[in-house]
N, CA, C and O atoms as a MOPAC input file, in Angstrom:
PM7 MOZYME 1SCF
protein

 N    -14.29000 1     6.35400 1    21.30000 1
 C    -14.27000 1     5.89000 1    19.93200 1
 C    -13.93700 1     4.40600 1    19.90900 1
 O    -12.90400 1     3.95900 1    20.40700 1
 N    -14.91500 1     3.62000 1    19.27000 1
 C    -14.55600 1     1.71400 1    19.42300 1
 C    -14.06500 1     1.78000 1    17.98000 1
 O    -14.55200 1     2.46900 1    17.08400 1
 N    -12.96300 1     0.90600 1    17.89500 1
 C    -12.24000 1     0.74000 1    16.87400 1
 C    -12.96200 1    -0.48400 1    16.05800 1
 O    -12.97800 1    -1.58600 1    16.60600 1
 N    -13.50300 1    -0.34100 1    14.89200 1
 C    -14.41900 1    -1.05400 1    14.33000 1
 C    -13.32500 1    -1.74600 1    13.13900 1
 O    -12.18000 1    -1.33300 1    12.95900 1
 N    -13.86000 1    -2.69600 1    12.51400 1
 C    -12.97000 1    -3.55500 1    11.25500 1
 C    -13.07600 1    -2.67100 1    10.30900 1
 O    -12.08500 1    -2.39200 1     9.63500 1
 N    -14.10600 1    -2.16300 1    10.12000 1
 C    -13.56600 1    -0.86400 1     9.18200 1
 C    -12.55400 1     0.26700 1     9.39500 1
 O    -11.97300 1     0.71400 1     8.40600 1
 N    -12.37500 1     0.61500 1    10.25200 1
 C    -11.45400 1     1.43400 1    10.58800 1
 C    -10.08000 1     1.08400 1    10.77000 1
 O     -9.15200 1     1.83900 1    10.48000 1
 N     -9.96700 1     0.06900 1    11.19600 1
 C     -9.08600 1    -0.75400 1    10.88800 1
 C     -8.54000 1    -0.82400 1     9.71400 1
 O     -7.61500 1    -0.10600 1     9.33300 1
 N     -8.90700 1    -1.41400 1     9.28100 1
 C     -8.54600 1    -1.50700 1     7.74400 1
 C     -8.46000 1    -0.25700 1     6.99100 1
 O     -7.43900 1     0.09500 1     6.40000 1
 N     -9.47600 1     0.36200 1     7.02300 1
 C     -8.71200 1     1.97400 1     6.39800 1
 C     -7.94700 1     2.91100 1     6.99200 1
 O     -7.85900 1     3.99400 1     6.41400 1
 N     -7.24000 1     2.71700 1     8.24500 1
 C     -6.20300 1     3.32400 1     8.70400 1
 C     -4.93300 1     2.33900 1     8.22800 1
 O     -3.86800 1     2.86900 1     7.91100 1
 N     -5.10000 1     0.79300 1     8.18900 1
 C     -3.71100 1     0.23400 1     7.48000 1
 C     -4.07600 1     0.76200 1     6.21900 1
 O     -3.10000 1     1.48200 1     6.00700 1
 N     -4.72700 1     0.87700 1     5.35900 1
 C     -4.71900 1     1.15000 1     3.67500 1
 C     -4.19300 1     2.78300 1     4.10500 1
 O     -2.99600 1     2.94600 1     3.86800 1
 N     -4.68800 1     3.63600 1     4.51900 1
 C     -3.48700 1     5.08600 1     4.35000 1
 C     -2.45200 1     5.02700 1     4.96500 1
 O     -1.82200 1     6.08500 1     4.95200 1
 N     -1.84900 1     3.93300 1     5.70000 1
 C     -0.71900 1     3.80800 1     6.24800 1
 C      0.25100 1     3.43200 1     5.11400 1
 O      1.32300 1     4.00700 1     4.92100 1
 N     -0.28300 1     2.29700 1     4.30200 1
 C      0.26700 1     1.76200 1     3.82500 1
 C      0.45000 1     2.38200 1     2.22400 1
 O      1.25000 1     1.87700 1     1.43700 1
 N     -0.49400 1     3.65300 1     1.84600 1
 C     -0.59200 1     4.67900 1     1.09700 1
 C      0.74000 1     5.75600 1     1.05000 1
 O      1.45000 1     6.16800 1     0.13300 1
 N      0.68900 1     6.05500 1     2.90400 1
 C      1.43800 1     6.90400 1     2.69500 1
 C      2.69200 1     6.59800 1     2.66700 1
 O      3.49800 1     7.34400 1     2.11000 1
 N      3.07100 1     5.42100 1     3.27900 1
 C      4.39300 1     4.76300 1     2.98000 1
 C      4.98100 1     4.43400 1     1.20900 1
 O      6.04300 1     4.53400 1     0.59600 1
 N      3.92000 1     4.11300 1     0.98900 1
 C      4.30400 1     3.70200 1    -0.60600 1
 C      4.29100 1     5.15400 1    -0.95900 1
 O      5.34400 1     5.24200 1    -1.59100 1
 N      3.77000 1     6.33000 1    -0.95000 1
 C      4.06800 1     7.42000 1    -1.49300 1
 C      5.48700 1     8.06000 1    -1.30700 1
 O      6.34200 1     8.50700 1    -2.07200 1
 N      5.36500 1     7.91300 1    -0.00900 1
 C      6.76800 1     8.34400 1     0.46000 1
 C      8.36400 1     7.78300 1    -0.11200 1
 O      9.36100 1     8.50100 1    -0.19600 1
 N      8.29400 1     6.45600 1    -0.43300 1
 C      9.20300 1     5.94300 1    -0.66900 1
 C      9.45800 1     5.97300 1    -2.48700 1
 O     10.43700 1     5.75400 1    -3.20000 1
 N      8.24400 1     6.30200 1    -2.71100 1
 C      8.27200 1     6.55900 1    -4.41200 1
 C      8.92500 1     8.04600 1    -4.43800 1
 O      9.54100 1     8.37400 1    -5.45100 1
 N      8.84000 1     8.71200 1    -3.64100 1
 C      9.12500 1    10.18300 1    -3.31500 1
 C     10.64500 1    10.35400 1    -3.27200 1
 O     11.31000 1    11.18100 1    -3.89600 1
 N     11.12800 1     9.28500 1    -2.29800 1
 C     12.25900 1     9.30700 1    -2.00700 1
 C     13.51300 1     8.63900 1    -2.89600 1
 O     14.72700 1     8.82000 1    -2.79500 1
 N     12.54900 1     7.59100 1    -4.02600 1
 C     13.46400 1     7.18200 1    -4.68500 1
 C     13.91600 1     8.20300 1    -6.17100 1
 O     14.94200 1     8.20100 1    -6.85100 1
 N     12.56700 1     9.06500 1    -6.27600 1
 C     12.74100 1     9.96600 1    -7.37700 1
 C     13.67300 1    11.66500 1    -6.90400 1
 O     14.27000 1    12.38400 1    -7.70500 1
 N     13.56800 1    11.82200 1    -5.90700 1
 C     13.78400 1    12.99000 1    -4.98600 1
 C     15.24600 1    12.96000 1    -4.55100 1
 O     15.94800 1    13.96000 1    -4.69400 1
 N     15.68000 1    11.91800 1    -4.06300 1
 C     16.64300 1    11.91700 1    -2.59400 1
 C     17.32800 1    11.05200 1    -3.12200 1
 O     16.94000 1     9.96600 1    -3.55300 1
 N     19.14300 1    11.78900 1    -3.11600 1
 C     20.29300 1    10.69000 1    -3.89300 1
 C     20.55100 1     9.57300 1    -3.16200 1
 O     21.61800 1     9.67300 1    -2.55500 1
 N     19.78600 1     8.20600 1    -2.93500 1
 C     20.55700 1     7.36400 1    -2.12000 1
 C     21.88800 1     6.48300 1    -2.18300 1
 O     22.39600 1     5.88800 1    -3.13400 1
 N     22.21100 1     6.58000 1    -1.08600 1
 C     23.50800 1     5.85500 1    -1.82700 1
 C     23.74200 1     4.81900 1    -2.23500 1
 O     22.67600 1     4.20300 1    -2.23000 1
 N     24.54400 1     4.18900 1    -2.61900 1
 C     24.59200 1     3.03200 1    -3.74700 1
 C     24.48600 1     2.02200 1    -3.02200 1
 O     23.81800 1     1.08400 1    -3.45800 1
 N     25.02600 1     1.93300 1    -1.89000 1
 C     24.77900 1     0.35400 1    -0.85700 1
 C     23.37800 1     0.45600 1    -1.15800 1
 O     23.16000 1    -0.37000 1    -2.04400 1
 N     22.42400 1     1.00300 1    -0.88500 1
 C     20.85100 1     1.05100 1    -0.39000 1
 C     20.28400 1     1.50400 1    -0.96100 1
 O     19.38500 1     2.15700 1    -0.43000 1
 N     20.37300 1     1.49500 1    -2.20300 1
 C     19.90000 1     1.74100 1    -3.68400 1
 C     18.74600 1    -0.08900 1    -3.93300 1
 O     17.52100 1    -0.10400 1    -3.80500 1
 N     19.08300 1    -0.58500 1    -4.06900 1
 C     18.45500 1    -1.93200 1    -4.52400 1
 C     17.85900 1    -2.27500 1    -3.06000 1
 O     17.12500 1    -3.24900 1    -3.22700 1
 N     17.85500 1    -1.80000 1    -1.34500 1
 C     17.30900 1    -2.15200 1    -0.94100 1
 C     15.86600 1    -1.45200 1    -0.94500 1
 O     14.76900 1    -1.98600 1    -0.77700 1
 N     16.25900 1     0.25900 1    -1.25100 1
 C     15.03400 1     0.77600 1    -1.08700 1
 C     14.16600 1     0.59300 1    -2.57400 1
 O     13.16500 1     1.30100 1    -2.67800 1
 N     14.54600 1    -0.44400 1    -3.87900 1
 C     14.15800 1    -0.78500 1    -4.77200 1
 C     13.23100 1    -2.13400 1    -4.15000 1
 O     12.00600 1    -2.13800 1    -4.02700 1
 N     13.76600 1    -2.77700 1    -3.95000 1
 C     12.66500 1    -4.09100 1    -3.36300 1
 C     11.84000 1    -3.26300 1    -2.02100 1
 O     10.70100 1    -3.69400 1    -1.84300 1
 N     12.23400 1    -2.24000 1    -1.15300 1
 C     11.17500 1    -1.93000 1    -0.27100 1
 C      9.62700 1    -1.27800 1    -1.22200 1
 O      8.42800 1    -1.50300 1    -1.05600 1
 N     10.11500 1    -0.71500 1    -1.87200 1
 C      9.25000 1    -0.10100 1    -2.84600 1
 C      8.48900 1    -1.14600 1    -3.91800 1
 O      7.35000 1    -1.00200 1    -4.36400 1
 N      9.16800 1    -1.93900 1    -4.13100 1
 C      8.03900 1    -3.61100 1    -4.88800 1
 C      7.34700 1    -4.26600 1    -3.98500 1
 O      6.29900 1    -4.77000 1    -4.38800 1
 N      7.62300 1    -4.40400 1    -2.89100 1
 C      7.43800 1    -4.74900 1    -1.58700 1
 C      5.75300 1    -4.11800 1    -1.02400 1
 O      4.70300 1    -4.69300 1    -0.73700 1
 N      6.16000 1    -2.74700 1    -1.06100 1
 C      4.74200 1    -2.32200 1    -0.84800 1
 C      4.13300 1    -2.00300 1    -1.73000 1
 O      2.91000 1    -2.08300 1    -1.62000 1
 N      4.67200 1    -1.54300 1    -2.88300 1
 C      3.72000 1    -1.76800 1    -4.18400 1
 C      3.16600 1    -2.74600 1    -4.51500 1
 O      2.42700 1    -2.81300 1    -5.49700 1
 N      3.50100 1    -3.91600 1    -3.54800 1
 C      2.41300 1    -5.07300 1    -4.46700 1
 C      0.83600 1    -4.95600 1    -2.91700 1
 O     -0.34700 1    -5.29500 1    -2.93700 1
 N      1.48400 1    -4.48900 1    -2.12300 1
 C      0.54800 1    -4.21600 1    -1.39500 1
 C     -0.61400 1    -2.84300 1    -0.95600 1
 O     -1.51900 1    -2.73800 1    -0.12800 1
 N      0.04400 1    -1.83200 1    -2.10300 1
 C     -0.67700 1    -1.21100 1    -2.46400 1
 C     -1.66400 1    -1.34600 1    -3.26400 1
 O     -2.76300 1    -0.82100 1    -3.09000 1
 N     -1.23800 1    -2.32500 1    -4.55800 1
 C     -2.21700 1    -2.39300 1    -5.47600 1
 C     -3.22300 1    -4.11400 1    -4.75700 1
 O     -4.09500 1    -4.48600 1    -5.54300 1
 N     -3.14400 1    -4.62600 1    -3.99900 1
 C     -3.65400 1    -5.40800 1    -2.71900 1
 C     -5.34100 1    -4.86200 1    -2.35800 1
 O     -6.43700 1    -5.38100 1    -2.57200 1
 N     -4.75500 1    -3.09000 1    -1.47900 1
 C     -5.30700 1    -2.46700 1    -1.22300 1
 C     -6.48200 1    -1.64500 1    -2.30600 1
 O     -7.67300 1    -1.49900 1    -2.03100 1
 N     -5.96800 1    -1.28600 1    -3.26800 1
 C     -6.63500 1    -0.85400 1    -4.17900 1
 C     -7.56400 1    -1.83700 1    -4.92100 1
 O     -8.54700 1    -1.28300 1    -5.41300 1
 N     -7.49500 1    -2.92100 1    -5.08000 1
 C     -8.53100 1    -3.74500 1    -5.79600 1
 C     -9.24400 1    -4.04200 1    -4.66600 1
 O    -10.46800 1    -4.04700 1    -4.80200 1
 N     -8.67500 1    -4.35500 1    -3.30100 1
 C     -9.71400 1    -4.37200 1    -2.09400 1
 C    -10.89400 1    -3.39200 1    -2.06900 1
 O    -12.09400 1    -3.64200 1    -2.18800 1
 N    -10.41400 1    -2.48000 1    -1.92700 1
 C    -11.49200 1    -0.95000 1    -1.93900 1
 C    -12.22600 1    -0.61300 1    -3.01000 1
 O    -13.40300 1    -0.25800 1    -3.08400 1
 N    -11.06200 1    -0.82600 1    -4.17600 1
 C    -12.05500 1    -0.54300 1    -5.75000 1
 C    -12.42000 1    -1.10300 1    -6.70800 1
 O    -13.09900 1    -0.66600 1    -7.63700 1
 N    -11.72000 1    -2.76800 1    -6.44300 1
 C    -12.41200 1    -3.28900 1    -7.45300 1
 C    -13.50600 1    -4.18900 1    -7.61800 1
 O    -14.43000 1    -3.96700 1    -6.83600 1
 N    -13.62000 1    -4.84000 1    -8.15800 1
 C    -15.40800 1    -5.45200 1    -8.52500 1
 C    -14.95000 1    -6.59500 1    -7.88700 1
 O    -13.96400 1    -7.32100 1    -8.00900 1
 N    -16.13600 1    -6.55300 1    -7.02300 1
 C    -16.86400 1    -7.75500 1    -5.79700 1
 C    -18.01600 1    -8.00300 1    -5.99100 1
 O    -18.68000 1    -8.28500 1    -4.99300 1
 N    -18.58600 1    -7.99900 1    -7.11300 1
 C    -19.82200 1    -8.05300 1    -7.21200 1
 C    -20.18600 1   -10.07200 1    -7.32300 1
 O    -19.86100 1   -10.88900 1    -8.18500 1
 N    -20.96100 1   -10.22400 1    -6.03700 1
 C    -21.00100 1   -11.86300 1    -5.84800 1
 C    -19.75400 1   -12.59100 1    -5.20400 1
 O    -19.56400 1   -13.80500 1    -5.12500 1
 N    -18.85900 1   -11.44000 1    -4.71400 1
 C    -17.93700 1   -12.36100 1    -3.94400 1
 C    -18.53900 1   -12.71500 1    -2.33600 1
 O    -17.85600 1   -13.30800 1    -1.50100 1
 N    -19.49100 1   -12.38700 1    -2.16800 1
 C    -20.11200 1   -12.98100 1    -1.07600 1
 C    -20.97800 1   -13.71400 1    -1.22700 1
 O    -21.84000 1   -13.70800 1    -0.34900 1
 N    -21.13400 1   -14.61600 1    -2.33600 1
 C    -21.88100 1   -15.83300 1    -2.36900 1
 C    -23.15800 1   -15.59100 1    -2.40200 1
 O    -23.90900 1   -16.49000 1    -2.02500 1
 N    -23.87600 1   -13.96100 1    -2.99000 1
 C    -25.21500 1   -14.29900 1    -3.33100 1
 C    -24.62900 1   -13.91700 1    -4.63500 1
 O    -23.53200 1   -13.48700 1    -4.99200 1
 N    -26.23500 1   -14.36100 1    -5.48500 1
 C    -25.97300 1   -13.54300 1    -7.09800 1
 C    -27.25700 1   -12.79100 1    -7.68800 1
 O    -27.18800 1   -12.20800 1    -8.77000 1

């Protein structure tokens, strides 16, 4: 199996899926304690801005971002 740029990239986008799921999981789910309360708050903005990164990558409109029209 040759690891192609596509694959690439859509194994970091469900990586980075399932991490952001997980940690949304964990902040609604799982009592953390108060030291590490605000860290797992910025880990979670953190990859949420790189989730939604990912998501306009994959789904949103590119139409002419490669310089034909």
């Amino acid at each position: 199996m040759t690891l192609t740029k596509r694959n690439v990239r859509l194994t970091i986008a469900l990586v980075i899926g399932v991490v952001f799921s997980g940690l949304l999981l964990s902040l609604i789910f799982v009592q953390v304690p108060e030291n590490n309360r605000d860290i797992l708050k910025v880990l979670v903005g953190f990859v949420g801005g790189a989730f939604v990164t990912m998501v306009s990558y994959y789904f949103g409109d590119s139409d002419g971002s490669d310089g034909k029209e």
